[in-house]
C-alpha positions as MATLAB code, in Angstrom:
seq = 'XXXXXXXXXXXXXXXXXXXXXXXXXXXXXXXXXXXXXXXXXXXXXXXXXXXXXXXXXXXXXXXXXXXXXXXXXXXXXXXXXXXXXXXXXXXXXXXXXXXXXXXXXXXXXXXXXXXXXXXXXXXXXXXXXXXXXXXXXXXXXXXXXXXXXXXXXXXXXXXXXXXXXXXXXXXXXXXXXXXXXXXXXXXXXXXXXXXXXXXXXXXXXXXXXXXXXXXXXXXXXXXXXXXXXXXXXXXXXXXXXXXXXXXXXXXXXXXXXXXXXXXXXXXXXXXXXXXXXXXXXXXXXXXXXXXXXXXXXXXXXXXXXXXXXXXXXXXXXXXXXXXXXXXXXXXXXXXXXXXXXXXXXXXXXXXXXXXXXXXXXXXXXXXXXXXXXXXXXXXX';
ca = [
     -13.339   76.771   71.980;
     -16.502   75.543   74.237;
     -19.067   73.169   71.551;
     -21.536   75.947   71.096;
     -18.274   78.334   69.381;
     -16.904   74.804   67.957;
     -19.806   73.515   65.971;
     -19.758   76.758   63.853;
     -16.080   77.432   63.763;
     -14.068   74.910   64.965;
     -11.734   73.762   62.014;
     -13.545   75.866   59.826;
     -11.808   78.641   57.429;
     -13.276   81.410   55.082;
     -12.694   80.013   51.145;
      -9.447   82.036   50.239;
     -10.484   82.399   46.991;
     -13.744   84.332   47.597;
     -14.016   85.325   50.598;
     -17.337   82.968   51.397;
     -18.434   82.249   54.984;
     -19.297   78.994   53.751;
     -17.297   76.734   51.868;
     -18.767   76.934   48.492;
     -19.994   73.246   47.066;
     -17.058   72.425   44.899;
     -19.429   70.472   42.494;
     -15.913   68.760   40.432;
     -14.825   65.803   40.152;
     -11.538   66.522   38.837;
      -8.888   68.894   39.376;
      -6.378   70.483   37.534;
      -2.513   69.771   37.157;
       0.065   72.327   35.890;
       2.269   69.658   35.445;
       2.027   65.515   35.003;
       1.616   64.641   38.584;
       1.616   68.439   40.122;
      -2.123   69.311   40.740;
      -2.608   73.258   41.366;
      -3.686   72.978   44.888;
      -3.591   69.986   47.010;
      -6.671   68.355   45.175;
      -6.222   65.880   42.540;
      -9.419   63.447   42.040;
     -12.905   64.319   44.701;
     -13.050   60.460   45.470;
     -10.092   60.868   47.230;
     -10.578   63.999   48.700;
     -13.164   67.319   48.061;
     -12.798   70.761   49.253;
     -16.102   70.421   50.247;
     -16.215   67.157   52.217;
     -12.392   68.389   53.693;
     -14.652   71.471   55.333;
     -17.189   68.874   57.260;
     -14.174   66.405   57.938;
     -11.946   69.169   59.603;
     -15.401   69.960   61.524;
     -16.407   66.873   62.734;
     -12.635   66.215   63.803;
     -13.140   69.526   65.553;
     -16.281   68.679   67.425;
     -15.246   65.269   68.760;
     -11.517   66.124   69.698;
      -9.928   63.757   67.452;
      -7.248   64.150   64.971;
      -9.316   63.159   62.003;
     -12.299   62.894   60.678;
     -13.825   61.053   57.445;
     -17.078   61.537   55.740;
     -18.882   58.581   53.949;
     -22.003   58.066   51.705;
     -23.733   56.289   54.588;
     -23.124   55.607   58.291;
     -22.888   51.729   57.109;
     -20.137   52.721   54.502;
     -18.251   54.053   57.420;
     -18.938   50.662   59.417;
     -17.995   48.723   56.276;
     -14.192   50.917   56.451;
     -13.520   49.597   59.497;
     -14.210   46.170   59.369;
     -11.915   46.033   56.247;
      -9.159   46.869   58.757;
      -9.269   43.082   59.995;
      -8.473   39.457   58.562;
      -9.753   36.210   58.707;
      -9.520   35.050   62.229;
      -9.874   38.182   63.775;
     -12.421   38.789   66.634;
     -14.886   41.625   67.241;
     -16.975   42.006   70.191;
     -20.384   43.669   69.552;
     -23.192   45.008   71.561;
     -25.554   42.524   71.200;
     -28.721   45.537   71.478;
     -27.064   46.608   68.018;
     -28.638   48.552   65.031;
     -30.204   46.263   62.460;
     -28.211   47.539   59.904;
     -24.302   46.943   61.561;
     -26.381   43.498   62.523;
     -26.791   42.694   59.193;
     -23.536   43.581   58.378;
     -21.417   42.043   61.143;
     -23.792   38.559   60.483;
     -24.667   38.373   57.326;
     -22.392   40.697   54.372;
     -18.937   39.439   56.557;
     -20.465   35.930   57.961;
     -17.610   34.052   55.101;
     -15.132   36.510   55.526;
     -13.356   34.345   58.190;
     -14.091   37.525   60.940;
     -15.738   35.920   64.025;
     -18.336   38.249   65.836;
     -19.864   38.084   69.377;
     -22.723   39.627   70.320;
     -22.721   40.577   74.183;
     -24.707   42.559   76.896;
     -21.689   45.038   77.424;
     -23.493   46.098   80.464;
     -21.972   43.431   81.740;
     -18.175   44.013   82.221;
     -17.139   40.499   83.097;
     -19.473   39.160   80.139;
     -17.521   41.116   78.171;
     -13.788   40.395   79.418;
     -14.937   36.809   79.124;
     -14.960   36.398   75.345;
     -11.425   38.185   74.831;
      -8.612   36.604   73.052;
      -5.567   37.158   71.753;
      -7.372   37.059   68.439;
      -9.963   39.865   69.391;
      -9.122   42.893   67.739;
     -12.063   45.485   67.957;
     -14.465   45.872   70.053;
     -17.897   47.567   69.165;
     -19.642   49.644   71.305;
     -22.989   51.267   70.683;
     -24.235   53.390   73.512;
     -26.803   54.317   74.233;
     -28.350   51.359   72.163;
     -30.759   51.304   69.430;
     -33.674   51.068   70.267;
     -33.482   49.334   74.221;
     -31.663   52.265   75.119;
     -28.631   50.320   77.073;
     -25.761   51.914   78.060;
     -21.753   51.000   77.857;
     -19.447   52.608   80.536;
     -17.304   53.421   77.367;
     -14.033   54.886   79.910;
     -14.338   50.913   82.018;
     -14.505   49.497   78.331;
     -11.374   51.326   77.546;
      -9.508   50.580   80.123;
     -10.019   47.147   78.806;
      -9.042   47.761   75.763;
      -5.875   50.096   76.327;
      -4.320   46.933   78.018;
      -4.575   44.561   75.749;
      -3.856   46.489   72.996;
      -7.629   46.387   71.109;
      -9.585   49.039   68.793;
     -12.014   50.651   70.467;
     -15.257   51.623   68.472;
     -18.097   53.667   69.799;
     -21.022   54.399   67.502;
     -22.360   57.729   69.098;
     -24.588   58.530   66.488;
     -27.624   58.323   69.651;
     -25.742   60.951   71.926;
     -24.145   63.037   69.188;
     -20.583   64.730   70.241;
     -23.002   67.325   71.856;
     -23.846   65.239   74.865;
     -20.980   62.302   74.827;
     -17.274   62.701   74.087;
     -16.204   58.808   73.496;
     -12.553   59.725   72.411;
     -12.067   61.924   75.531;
     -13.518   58.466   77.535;
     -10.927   56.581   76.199;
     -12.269   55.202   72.429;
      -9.950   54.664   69.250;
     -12.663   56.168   66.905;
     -16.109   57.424   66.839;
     -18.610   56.496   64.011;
     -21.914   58.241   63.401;
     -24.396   58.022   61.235;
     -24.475   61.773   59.912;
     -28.221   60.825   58.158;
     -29.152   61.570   61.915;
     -28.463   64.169   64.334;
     -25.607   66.198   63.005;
     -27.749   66.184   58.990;
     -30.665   66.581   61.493;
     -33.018   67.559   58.994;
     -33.903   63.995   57.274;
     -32.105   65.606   53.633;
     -29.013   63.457   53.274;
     -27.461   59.824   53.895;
     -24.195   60.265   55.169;
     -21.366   58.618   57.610;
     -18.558   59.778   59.707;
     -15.596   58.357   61.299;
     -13.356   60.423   63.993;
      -9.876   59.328   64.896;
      -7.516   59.895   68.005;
      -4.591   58.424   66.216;
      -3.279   60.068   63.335;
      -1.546   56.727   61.785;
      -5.135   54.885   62.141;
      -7.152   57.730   60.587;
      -4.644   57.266   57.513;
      -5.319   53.903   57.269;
      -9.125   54.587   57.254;
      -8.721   57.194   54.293;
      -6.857   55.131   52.021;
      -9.160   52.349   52.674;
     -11.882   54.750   52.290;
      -9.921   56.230   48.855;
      -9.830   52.410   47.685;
     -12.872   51.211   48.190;
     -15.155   54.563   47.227;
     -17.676   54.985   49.671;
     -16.907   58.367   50.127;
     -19.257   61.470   50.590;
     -20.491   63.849   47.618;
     -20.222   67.398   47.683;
     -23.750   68.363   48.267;
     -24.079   66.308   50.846;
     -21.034   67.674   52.870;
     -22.647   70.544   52.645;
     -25.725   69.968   54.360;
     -24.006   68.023   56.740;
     -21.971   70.751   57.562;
     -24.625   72.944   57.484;
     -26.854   70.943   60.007;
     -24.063   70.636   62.546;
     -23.633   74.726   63.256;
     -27.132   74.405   64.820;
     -26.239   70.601   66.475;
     -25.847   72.157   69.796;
     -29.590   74.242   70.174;
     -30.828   71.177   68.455;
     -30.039   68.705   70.761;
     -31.044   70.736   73.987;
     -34.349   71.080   72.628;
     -34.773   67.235   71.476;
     -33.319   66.939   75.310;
     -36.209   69.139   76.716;
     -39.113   67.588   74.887;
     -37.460   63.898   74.968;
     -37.669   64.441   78.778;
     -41.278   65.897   78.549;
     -42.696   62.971   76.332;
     -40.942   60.465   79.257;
     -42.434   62.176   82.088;
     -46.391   61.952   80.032;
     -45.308   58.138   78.993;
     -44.185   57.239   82.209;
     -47.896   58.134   83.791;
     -50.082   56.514   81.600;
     -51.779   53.573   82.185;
     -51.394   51.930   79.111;
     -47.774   51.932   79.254;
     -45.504   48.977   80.476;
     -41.759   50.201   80.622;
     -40.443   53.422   79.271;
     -36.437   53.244   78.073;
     -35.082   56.239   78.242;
     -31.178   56.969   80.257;
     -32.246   59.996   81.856;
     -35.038   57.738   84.221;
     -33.676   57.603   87.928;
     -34.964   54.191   87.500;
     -32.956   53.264   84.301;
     -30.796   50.730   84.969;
     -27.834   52.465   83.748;
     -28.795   55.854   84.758;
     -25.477   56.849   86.843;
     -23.625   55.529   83.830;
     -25.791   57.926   81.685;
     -24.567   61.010   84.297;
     -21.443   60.126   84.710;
     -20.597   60.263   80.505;
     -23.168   62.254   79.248;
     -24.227   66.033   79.316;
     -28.576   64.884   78.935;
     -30.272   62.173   77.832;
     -30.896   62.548   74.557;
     -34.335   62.831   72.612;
     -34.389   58.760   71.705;
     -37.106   57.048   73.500;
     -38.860   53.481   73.708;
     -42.161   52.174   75.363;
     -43.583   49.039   75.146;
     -47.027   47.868   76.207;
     -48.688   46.512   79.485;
     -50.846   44.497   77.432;
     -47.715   42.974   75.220;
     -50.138   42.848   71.612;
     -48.201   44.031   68.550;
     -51.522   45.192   67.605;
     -51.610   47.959   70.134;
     -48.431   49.390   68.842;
     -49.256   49.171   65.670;
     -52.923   50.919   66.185;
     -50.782   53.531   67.938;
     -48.625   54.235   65.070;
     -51.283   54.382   62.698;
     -53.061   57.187   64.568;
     -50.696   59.491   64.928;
     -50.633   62.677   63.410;
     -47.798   65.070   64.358;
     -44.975   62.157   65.212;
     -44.532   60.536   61.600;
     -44.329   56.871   61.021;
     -40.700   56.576   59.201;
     -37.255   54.803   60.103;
     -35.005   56.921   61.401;
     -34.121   59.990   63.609;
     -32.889   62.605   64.685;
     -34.117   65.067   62.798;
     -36.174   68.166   62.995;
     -39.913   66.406   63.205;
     -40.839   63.836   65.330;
     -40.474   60.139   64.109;
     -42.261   57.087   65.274;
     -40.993   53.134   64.510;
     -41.761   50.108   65.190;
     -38.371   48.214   65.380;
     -39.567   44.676   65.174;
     -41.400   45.544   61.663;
     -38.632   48.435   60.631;
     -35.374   48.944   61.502;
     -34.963   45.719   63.477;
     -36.917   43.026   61.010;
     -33.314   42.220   59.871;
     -32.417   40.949   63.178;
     -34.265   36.938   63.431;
     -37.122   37.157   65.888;
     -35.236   34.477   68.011;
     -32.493   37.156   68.473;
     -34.546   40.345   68.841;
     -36.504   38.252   71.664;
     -33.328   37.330   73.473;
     -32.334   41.043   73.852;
     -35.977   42.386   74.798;
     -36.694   44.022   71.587;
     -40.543   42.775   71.798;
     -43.365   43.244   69.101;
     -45.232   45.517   70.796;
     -41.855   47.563   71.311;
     -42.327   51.662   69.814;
     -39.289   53.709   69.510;
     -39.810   57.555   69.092;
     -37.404   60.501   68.427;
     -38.352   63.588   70.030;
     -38.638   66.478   67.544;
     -38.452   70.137   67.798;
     -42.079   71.118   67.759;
     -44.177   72.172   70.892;
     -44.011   69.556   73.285;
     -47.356   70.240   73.978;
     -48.640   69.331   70.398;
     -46.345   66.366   70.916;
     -47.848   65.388   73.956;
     -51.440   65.889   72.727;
     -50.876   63.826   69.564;
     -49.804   60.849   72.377;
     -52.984   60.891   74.270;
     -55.122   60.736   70.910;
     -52.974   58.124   69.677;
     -53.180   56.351   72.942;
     -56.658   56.755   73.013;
];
């Protein structure tokens, strides 16, 4: 199947007890046995697995090309199952332009767990190859980056990887399976936070991990069965129900993220807009060469540097809504120093250019003109 068939039906199967085109929302928590230890069907408990949440992981399997796929109350619940993979003494390398929330977690929730992180600019290969060790075990890519818009050439990183026998980890919750394939580039396992695109409509908190290797994705469901973080039946649903329209989605938050670039890029009050699909983007043939578009994720800072300017911007606008995150249906508008970011020590957001007069927007559905017009009032 080609992504637009795949996002509907890839995976997917009629419920053979009704008849339904969509799975029903099997709203149980238990299931039951004929027999001590000989459940009816192949369902015994939801926490360890739903009929419901098997529908959306068969489906995101199916849309990334992987063997597996796992669906979690949160994109950091799925972060959290990996990292219990590893020991005390283990290595991971991160990106060190990282979401404040896998920040957080990589510094502060496993900073005594005896798990020793680096933070590097993965942009740099030889950076990168510098800090492995026969102790490094996972490496964590996030590409493009949150919110500096960086990008990891994940199939160089792999190569890496493949040879001496490390995890590979690429959160792709940015580029969405729709415009990056990071198990096809050479990746262990995909993570997303589903709260974004493929939810895309800013009406559920939910995670995903997508395997290559069946014995790994095994591992990751029993440590996902153990621990609990595992995703409801309602909100598989919606999920599921927001990826069948990922792929028109995306092209349109593609179309007006592009549109919003070109107005930013012209106006005068502007400093530097971030955004992969700029000829001048530093990483823009890396962007071509492992992605379909660009994306609608875009960042801008200021010529005059004030956090008050960004700030006054925010505050004015009317169609783009102030909120953390993205990807959904209406345009959002952050400040990541102040929001999503403020976890990250100032000293640290500095060092990777994450300034405070940095904005971060994620291009909608609407008109772009609307969009466009609510910019120039806002930048008024």
């Amino acid at each position: 199947m080609k992504f637009n068939t795949k996002v509907i039906h890839g995976g997917q199967h009629h419920d053979p007890s009704t008849g339904a085109v969509m799975p029903p929302v099997y709203q149980t928590s238990t299931f039951v046995q004929t027999s001590p230890g000989k459940p009816l069907a192949d369902y015994e408990y939801s926490r360890a697995s739903n009929p419901t949440r098997t529908a959306l992981e068969e489906a995101l399997a199916s849309i990334e090309n992987g063997t597996r796929g796992l669906a979690f109350s949160s994109g950091l619940a799925a972060t959290d199952c990996v990292l219990r993979s590893f020991k005390a003494g283990d290595e991971i390398i991160a990106m060190d332009d990282l979401y404040g929330g896998t920040y957080r977690m990589f510094s502060r929730v496993y900073k005594d767990s005896g798990i020793v992180f680096h933070f590097v600019d993965m942009t740099n290969i030889e950076k990168l190859k510098s800090l492995i060790n026969e102790n490094t075990k996972l490496i964590w890519v996030e590409t493009p980056t949150n919110p500096l818009m960086k990008l990891a050439d994940i199939q160089e990183i792999a190569k890496i990887t493949k040879e001496k026998n490390i995890l590979l980890a690429v959160d792709n919750t940015f580029a969405t399976p729709y415009l990056q394939k990071p198990l096809d580039l050479g990746a262990d396992m995909v993570m997303h936070s589903a709260t974004k695109y493929l939810g895309g409509h800013s009406d559920v908190i939910a995670g995903a991990l997508i395997v290559k290797d069946k014995a790994l994705g095994d591992q990751l469901h029993f440590q996902q069965f153990a621990t609990g973080g595992t995703l409801g039946p309602m909100d598989s649903f919606l999920v599921l129900r927001g990826i069948k329209t990922l792929a028109l989605r995306v092209q349109r938050h593609c179309e007006n993220g592009e549109k919003v670039v070109e107005y930013l890029s012209n106006h005068p009050k502007i400093k530097t807009v971030y955004y992969p699909g700029l000829k001048n983007h530093p990483f823009h043939e890396i962007a071509k060469k492992q992605m379909k578009a660009f994306g609608g994720m875009v960042s801008f800072d200021f010529k005059s540097g004030k956090k008050e300017d960004s700030i006054s911007f925010l505050e004015k606008l009317k169609v783009f809504t102030l909120a953390e995150s993205l990807g959904g249906v209406e345009s959002l508008a952050n400040h990541p120093a102040l929001m999503t970011h403020a976890s990250i020590p100032a000293d640290k957001r500095a060092e990777v250019g994450i300034t405070d007069d940095l904005v971060r927007l994620s291009v909608g559905i609407e008109d772009a003109e609307d969009l466009i017009a609510d910019l120039e009032q806002a930048l008024s």
